[in-house]
C-alpha positions as CSV (number, residue, x, y, z in Angstrom):
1,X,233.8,70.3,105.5
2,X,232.6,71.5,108.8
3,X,235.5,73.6,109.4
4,X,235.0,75.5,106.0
5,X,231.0,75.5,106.3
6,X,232.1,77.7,110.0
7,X,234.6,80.1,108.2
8,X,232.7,80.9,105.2
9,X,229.6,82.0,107.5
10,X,231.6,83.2,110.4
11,X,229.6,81.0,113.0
12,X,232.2,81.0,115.9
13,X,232.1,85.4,115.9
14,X,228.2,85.1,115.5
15,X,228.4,83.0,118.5
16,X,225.6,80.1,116.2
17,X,226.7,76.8,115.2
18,X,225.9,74.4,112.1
19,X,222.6,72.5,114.5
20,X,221.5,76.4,115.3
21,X,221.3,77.4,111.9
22,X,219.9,74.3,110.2
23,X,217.0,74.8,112.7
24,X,216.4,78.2,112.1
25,X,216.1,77.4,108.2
26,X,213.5,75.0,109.0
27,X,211.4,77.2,111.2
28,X,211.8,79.8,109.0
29,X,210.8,77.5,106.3
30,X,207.9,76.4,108.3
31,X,206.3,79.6,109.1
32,X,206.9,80.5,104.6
33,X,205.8,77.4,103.5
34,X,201.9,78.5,102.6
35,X,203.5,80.7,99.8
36,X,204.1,77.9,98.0
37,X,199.9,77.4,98.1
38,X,198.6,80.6,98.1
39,X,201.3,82.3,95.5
40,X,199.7,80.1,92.7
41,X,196.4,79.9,94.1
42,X,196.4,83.5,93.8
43,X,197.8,84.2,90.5
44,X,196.6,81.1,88.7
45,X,193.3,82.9,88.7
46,X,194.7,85.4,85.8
47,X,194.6,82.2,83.5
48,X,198.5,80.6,84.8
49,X,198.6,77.1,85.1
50,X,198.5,76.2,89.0
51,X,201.5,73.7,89.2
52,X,203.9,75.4,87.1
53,X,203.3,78.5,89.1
54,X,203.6,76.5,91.9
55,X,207.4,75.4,90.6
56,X,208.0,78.9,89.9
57,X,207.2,80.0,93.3
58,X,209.6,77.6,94.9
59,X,212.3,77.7,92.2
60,X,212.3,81.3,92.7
61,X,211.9,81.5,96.1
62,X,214.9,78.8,97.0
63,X,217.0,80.6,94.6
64,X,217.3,83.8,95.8
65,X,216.9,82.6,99.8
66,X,220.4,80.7,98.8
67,X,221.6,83.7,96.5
68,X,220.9,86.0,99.7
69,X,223.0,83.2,102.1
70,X,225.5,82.7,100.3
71,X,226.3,86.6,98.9
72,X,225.0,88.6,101.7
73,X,225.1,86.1,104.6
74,X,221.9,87.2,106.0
75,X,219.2,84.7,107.7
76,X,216.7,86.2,105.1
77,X,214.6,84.5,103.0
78,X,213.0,85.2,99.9
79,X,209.8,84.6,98.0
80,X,207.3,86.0,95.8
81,X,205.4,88.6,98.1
82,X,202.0,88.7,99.5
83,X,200.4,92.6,98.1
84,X,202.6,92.2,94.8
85,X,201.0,89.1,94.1
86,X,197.7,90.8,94.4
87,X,198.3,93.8,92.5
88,X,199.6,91.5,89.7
89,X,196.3,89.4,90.0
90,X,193.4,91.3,90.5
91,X,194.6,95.0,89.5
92,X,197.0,94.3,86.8
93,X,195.6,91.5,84.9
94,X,192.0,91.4,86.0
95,X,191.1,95.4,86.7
96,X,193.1,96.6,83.7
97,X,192.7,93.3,81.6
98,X,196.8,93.1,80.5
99,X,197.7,89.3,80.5
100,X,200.1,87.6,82.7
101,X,202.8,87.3,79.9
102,X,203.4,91.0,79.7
103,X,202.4,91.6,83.4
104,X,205.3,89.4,83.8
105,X,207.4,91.4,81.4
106,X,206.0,94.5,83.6
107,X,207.7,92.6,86.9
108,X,211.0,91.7,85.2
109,X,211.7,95.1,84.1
110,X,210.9,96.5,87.8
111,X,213.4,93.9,88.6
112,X,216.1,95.4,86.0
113,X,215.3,98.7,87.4
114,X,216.0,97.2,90.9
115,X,219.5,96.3,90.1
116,X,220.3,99.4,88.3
117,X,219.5,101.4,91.7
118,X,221.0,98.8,93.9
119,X,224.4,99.0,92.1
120,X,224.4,102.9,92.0
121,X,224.0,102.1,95.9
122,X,220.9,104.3,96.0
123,X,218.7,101.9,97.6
124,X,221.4,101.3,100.3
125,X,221.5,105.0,100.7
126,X,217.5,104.4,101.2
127,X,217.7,102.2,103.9
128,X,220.6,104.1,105.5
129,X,218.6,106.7,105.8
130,X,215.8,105.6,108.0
131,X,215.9,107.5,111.1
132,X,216.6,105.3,114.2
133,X,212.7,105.7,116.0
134,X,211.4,104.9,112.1
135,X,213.8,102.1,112.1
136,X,212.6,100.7,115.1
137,X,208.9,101.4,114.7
138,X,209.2,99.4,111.5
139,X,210.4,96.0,113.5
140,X,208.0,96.4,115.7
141,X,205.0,97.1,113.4
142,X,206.2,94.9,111.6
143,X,205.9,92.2,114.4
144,X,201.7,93.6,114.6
145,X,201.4,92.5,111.4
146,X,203.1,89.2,111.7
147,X,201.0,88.5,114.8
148,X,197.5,89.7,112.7
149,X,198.0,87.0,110.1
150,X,198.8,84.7,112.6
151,X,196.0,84.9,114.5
152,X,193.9,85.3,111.0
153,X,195.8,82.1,110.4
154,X,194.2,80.5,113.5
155,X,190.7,81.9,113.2
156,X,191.0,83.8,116.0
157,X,190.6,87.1,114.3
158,X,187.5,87.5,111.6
159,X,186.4,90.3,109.5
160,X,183.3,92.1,110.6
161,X,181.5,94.6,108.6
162,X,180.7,96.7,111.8
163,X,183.9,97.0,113.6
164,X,186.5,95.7,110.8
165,X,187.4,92.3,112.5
166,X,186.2,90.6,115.8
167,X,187.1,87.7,117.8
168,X,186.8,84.5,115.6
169,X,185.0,81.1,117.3
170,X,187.8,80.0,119.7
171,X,185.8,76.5,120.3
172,X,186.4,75.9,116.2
173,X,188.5,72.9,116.3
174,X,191.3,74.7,113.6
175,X,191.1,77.8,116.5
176,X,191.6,75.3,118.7
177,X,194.6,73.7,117.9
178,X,196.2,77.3,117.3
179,X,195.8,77.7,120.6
180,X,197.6,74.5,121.6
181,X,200.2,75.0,119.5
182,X,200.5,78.6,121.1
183,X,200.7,77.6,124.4
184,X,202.8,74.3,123.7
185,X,205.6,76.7,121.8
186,X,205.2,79.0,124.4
187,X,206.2,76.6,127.1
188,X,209.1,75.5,125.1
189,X,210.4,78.7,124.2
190,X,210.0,80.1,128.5
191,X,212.3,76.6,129.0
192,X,214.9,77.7,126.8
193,X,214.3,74.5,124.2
194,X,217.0,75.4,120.8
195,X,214.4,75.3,117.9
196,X,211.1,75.9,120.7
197,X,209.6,77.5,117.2
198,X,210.2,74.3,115.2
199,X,209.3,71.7,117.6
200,X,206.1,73.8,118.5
201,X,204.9,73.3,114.6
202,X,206.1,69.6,114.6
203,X,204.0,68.9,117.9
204,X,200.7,70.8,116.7
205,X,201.1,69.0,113.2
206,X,201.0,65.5,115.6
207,X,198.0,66.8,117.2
208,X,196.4,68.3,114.2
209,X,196.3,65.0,112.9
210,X,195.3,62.9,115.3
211,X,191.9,65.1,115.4
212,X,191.8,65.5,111.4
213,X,192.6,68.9,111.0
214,X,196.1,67.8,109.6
215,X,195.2,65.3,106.6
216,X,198.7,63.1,106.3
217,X,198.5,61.8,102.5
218,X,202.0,61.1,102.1
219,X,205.3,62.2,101.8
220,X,206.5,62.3,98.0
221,X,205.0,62.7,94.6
222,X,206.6,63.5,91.2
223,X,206.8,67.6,90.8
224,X,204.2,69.5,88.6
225,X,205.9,70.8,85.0
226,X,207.2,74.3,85.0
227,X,206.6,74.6,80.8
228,X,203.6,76.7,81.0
229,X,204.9,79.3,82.7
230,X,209.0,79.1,82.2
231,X,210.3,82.0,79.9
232,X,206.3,82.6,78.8
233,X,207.3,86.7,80.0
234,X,206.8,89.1,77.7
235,X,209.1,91.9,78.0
236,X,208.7,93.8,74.7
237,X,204.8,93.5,75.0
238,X,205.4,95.5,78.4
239,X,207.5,98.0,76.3
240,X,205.0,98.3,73.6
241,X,202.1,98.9,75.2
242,X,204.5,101.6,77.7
243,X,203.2,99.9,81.0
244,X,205.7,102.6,82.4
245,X,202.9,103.2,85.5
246,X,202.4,99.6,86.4
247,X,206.3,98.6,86.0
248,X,206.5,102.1,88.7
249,X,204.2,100.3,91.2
250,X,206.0,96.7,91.0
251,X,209.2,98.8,91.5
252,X,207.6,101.2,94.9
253,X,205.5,98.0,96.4
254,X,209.3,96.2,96.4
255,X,211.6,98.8,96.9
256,X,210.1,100.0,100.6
257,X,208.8,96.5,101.4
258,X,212.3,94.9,101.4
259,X,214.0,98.3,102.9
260,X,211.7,98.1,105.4
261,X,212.1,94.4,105.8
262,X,215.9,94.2,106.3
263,X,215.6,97.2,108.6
264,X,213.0,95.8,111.0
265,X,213.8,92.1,110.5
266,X,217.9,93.4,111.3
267,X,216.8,95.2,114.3
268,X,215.6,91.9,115.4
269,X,218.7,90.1,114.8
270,X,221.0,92.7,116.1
271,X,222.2,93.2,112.6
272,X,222.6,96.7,112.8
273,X,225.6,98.5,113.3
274,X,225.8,102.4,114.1
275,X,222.4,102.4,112.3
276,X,222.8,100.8,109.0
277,X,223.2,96.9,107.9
278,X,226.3,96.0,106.7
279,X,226.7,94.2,103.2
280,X,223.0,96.2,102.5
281,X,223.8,96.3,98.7
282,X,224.4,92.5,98.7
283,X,221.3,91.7,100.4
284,X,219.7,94.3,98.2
285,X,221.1,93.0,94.9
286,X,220.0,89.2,95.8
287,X,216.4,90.9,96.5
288,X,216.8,92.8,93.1
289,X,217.8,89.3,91.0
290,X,215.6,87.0,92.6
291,X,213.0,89.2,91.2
292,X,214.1,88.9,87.3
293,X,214.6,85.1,88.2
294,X,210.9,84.9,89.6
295,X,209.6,86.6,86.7
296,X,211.0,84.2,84.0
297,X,210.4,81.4,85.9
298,X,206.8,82.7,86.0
299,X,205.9,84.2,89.3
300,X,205.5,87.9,90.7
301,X,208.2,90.0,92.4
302,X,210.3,88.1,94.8
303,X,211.1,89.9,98.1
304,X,212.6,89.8,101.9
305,X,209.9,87.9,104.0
306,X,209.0,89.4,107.3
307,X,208.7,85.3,108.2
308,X,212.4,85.4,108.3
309,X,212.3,86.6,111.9
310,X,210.7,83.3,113.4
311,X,214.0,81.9,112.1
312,X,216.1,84.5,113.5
313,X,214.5,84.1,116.9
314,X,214.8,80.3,116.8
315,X,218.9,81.5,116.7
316,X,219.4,82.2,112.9
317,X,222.4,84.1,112.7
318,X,224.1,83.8,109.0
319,X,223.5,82.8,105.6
320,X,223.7,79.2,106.5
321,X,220.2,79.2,107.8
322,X,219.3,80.4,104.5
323,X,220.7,77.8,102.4
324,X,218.7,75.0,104.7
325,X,215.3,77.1,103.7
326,X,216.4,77.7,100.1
327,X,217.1,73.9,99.7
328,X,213.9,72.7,101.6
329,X,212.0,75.7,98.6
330,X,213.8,73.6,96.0
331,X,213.1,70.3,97.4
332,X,209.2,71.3,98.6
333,X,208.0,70.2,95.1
334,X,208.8,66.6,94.9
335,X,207.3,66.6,98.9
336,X,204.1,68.3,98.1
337,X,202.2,65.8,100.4
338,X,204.1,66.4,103.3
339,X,204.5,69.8,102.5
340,X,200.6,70.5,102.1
341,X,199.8,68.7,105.0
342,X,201.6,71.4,107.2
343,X,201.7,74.5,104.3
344,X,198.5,74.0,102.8
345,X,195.8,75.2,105.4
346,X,192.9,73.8,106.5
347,X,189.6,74.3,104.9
348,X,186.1,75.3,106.6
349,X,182.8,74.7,105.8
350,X,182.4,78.3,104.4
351,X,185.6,78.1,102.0
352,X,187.8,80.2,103.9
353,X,191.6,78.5,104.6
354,X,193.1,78.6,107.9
355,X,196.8,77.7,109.0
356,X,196.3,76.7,112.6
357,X,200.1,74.2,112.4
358,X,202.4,77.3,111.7
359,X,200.1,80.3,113.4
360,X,201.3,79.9,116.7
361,X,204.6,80.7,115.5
362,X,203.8,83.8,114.0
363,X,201.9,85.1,116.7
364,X,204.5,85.0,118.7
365,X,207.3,86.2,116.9
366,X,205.2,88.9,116.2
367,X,205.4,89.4,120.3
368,X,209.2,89.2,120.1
369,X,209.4,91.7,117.6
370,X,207.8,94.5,119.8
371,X,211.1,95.0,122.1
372,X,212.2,97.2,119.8
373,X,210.1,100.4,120.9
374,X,211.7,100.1,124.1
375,X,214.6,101.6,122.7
376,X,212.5,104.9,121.2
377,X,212.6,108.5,123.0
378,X,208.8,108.5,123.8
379,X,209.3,112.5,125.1
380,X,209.9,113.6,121.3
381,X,206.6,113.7,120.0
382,X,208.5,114.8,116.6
383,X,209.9,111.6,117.1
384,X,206.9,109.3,118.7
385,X,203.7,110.4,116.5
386,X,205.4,109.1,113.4
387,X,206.4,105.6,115.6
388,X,202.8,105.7,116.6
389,X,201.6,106.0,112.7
390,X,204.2,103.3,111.6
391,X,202.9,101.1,114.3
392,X,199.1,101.9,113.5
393,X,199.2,101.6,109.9
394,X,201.5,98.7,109.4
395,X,198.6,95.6,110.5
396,X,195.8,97.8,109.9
397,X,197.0,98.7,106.3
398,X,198.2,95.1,106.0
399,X,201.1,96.6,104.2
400,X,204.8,97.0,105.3
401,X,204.8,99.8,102.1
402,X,202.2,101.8,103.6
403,X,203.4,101.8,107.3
404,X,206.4,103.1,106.0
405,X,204.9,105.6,104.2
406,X,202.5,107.4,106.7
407,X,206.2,107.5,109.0
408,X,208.0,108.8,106.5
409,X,205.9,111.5,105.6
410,X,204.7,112.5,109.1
411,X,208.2,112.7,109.8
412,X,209.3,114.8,107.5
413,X,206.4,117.1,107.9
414,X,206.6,117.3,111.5
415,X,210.0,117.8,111.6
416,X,209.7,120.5,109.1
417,X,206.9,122.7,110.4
418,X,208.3,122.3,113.9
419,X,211.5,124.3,112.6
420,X,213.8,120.9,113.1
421,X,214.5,120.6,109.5
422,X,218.0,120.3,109.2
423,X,218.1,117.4,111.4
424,X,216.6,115.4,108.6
425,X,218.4,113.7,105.5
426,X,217.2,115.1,102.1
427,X,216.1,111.2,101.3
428,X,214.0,111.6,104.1
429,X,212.0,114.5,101.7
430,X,212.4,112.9,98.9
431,X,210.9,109.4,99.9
432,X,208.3,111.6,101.7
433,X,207.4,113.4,98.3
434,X,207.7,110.0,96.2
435,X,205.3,108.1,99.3
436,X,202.5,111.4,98.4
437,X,202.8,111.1,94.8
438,X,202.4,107.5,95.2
439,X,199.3,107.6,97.4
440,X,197.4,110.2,94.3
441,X,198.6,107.9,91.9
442,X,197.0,104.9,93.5
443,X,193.9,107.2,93.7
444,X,193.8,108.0,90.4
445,X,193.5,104.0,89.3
């Protein structure tokens, strides 16, 4: 079995091995596991039942994470996405008062869409396309904004109405144990320790509760029921009422989120070969399906997690570590005590939920991810004010879509008006045009 589990996923030529992998699934798992809280938190407000949106997010979610192992081979996990989830919520349902069955139907569609363009191998064409100083700009701002929601995770960083955000209380006990678990991982990771990510969680869970900002209530319970949710789409609702604007938004938000995604998150893992990922239209078409499996089991679009990279740095090298986090998604309901207790946040006085256990981790993968500029020509400024924009907008935006965006049109334009035109792909104009027509649309609603 263990020779066959090394063939299938090509450890020996990755240079990984079975213990490498199964600890990068875990972290990976680790630093995803709030999803599984917030997802249905979030979109339970729209009138969904919170436990079988809860089973839809990890259904979904361990599905396509295996789907994406086992097809594409890639360390990348899956999951209903943070700004999709929101749009669904709060725009969608709430702003434009559509209900979650045909918002639903809305997201499946997008999904259908999704595989058409993946198997005409336009959306590999997409991501093949990314100029090499966008590509890298993309993994490194992309490592600013997994750093900003981990020290919003901590409490370290607040909003403030003056100057955006501020520096949070540092002596607040939740902001406090971030910053043991920062500098415990920290020392692990300088000393070379295999899973330094993992064991820094485990060890700030221990002290967490020891101090009671950790509440241990067990470790297994019987799952929540998936009925009220499970096939409840409505797809010919979404066709009727010609949601053809909404289903567009679901399909933009995903498409550049996960291109972006697998272009930062494979710069990280040295997946990248001459400039493009290999097996791209595999990992694209698991992205594509977990989506239409999501939405009929009842949850928003599924998409590449930025998170993957704290697995990838903890040595997460094939689809093997993806099959350990896919299996912990499927198994996360029938543990929801244990899983809360490191998942599910801790709660201040004023309502807001923090994540001090898996912040650290983010933090500083989000450091990590920052070599990446190193390897940009900072003399081109047709080259460096577009990396500056990616890397600007990206954690102040709080979107990967929109980071994207601003490079991709400042790119083009500079390029253009600078009389370097030719030096640029026609995608790169087209995505440039589509990322304008985008931003008046959003204006418009």
């Amino acid at each position: 079995m263990k020779d066959f589990i090394e063939r299938f996923f090509g450890l020996k030529t990755l240079s990984t091995n079975i213990k490498t992998e199964i600890l990068a699934g875990f972290t990976t798992f680790m630093t995803m596991a709030y999803i599984i809280f917030v997802n249905p938190a979030m979109i339970s407000q729209t009138g969904m039942d919170f436990g079988s949106s809860l089973m839809a997010t990890c259904i979904a979610a361990g599905f396509a994470t295996i789907l994406m192992g086992l097809y594409a081979n890639y360390p990348i996990a899956l999951a209903p996405g943070m700004g999709e989830n929101a749009f669904f919520t709060y725009t969608v349902c709430i702003t434009m008062g559509i209900s979650w069955q045909v918002a639903l139907g809305c997201v499946f569609l997008s999904g259908a869409i999704f595989i058409i363009l993946t198997l005409t191998r336009l959306r590999q064409a997409l991501l093949e396309a990314i100029p090499s100083s966008l590509r890298h700009a993309i993994a490194a701002g992309i490592g600013l904004l997994i750093a900003l929601v981990g020290l919003m995770d901590a409490g370290l960083v607040v909003s403030n109405p003056a100057t955006l955000v501020k520096v949070g209380d540092i002596l607040n006990p939740p902001a406090l144990l971030a910053l043991f678990g920062l500098a415990i991982t920290s020392v692990f990771l300088i000393k070379g320790i295999k899973g330094a990510l993992l064991w820094g969680i485990l060890a700030t869970s221990a002290v967490g509760i020891l101090f009671d900002l950790v509440n241990f209530e067990g470790f297994i319970s019987a799952p929540p029921s998936m009925a009220p949710t499970f096939f409840k789409l409505d797809i010919f609702g979404a066709l009727k009422l010609g949601l053809a604007s909404v289903i567009f938004i679901f399909l933009f938000m995903d498409l550049f989120d996960t291109v972006g995604t697998l272009a930062g998150v494979g710069e990280v893992g040295g997946f990248m070969r001459g400039g493009k990922l290999p097996r791209a239209g595999r990992a694209l078409l698991s992205d594509a399906v977990g989506t239409c499996v999501g939405a009929a089991c009842g949850t928003p679009t599924v998409t590449s997690y930025i998170e993957s990279a704290s697995g990838i740095t903890a040595g997460g090298r094939t689809g093997l570590a993806n099959i350990v986090t896919g299996l912990l998604f499927f198994a996360a309901p029938f543990f929801y005590p244990l899983i809360k207790m490191v998942g599910g946040g801790y709660k201040t006085s004023s309502g807001i939920i923090l994540h001090p256990v898996t912040a650290p981790a983010l933090i500083l993968v989000g450091g990590m991810m920052l070599h990446s500029i190193t390897k940009i020509d900072w003399k081109d400024y047709s080259e460096t004010i577009p990396v500056f924009l990616v890397l600007l907008m990206m954690p102040l935006s709080f979107s990967i879509a929109t980071g994207v965006a601003f490079g991709f049109i400042s790119y083009a334009s500079l390029k253009f008006f600078s009389g370097r035109g030719r030096e640029v792909s026609w995608l790169v104009y087209l995505l440039a045009a589509l990322f304008i027509i985008r931003f008046l649309y959003l204006k418009a609603l």
